[in-house]
C-alpha positions, 0 to 999 in steps of 0.5 A: 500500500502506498504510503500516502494511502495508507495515511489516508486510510488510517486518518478516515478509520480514526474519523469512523470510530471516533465519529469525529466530523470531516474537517480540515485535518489533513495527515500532514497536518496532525502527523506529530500531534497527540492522538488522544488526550486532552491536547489532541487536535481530534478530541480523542479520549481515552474510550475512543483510544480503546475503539481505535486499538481494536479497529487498527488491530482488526484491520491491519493485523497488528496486536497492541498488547497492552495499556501501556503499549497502546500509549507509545503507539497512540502518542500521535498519528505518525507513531501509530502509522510507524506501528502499522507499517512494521507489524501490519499482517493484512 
């Protein structure tokens, strides 16, 4: 999968999960951002950060095996697509 896809892709996947309405939010533009918590650009809290471990898990075939894992990898959308790439089955 093309890289710029598969930014795409994720950015559209966290939007259905979470139920976070079409913006301006652009892959570029949150890349280094925080994902989840009260200084996420997305709103994101923490029962959305379960819904999307499980998504992505289901999706790419990746396992995320514990709460303090899925901190590291949710930390911000370009450490969860750096997750993806490397351990994606699917």
């Amino acid at each position: 999968m093309e890289e710029q896809q598969l930014e795409t892709e994720l950015l559209a996947l966290i939007r259905e999960t979470c139920r976070i309405p079409e913006a301006e939010y652009t892959p570029a533009a949150i890349m280094d951002l925080p994902l989840i918590g009260s200084e996420s650009s997305l709103g994101i809290d923490s029962l959305d950060a379960v819904e999307i471990v499980m998504t992505v898990q289901k999706k790419y075939g990746v396992r995320i095996e514990s709460m303090e894992s899925s901190r590291v990898v949710l930390e911000s959308f370009s450490t969860l697509l750096e997750f993806i790439r490397k351990n994606r089955t699917v």
